[in-house]
C-alpha positions in Angstrom: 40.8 24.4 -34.5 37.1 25.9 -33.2 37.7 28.9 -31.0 34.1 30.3 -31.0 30.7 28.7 -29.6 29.6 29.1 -33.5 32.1 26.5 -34.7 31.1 23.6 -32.9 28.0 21.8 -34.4 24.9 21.7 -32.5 24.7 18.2 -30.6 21.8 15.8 -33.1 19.8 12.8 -31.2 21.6 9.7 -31.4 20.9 7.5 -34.5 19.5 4.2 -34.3 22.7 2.6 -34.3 24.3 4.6 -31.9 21.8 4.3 -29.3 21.7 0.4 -29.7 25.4 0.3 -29.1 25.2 2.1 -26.3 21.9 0.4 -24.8 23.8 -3.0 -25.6 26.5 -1.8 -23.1 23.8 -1.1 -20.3 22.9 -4.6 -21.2 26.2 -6.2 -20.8 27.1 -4.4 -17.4 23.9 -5.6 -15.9 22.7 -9.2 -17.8 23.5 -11.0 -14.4 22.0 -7.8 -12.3 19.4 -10.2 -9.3 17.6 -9.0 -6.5 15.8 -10.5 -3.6 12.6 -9.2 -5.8 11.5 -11.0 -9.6 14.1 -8.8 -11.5 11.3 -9.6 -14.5 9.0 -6.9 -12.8 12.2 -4.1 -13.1 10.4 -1.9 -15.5 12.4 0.8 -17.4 11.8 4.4 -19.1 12.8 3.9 -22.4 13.3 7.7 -22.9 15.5 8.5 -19.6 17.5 5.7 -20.7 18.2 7.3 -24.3 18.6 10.7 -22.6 21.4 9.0 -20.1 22.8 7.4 -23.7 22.8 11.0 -25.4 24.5 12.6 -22.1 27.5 10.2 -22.4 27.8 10.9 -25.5 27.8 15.1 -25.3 30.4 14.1 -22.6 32.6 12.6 -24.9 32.8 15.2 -27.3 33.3 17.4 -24.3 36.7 15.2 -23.5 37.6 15.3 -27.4 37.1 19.1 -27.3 38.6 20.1 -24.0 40.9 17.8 -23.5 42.7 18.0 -26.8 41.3 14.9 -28.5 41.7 12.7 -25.7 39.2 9.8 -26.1 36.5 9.1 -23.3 37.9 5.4 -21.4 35.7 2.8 -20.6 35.8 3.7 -16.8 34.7 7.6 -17.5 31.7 6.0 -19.9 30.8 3.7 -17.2 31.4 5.8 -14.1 28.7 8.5 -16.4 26.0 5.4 -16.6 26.3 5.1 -13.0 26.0 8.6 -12.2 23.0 9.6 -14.5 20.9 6.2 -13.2 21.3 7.7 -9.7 20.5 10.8 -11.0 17.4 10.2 -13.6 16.2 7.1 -11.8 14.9 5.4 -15.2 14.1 2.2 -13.6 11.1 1.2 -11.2 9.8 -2.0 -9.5 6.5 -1.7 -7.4 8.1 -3.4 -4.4 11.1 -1.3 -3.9 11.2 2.6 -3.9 12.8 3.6 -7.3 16.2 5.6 -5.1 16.6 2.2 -3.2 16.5 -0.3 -6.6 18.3 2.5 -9.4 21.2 3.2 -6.1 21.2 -0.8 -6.1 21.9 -0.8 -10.0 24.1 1.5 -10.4 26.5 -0.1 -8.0 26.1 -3.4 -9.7 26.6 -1.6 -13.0 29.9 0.0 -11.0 31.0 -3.3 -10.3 30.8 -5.4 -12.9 32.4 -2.3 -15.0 35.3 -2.1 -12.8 35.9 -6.0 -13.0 35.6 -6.1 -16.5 38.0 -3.5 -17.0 40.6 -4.5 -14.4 40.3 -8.2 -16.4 40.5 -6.9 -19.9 43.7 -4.7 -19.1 45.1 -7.5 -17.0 45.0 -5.7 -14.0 42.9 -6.1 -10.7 40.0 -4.4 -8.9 39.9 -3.4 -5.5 36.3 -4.2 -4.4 35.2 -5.1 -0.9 32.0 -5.6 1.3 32.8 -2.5 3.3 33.5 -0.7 -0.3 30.4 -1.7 -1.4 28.3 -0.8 1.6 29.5 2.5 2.2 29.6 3.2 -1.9 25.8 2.1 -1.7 25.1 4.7 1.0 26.7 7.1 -1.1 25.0 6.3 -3.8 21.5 6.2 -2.2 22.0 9.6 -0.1 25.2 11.6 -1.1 25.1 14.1 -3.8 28.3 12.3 -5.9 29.8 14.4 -8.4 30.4 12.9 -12.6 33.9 13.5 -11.8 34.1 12.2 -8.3 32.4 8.7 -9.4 35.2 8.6 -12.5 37.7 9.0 -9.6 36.6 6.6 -7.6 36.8 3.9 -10.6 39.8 5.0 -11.6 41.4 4.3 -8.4 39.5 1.3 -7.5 42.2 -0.3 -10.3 45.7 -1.4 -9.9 
């Protein structure tokens, strides 16, 4: 077992194969993502969004490492999406200022996580309009923690 900083390997860029599996869940979370603006003209950064994609990834060595192998869940990896979009703000639309439209996407990307996980464990999420509005407030002006948005998942399933 590693006890010193000089036993753990130094983190590499993703590999091409890697970085299409993750970029292929960002694609699944928000393939039915609309806005009252042509969602066509929602341009991305390429690089932010491989940086966000190489973040989750350090962060799930950081769960096998200090957690004692425990594996990252699909909540934490999607919760860590969210967070780093609000965060990095990789995506842009000339109509709509980039905190407005990336706050906007990550809580799409929130919910359609949450109800694809409650539906693939056969269990239920609890998401309302008031949920959602305050959540998108939060999103938009409150400084949200990694850890407080992979609460909030967490207990938004029952």
């Amino acid at each position: 077992m590693a006890n010193t900083s000089d036993e753990f390997p130094v983190f590499s860029k993703l590999d091409k194969r890697q970085a299409t599996l993750l970029s292929a869940k960002f694609n699944f979370y928000l393939k039915d993502f609309e806005l009252n603006y042509n969602v066509s003209n929602i341009v991305s950064d390429t690089s932010v969004l491989i940086e966000i994609c190489e973040r989750i990834e350090k962060r799930r060595i950081y769960f096998h490492i200090f957690y004692n192998r425990c594996k990252m869940g699909e909540l934490n990896e999607g919760s860590l999406m969210c967070f780093w979009i609000l965060k990095l703000m990789p995506f842009y639309h000339k109509e709509i200022p980039a905190n407005e439209l990336n706050a906007k996407i990550a809580l799409y990307l929130f919910n359609t996580m949450l109800i694809y996980y409650a539906k693939k464990t056969n269990k239920k999420a609890n998401i309302s309009a008031a949920l959602n509005k305050d959540l998108y407030y939060a999103f938009r002006f409150r400084d949200l923690s990694k850890e407080a948005i992979m609460a909030l998942a967490d207990s938004l399933i029952y």
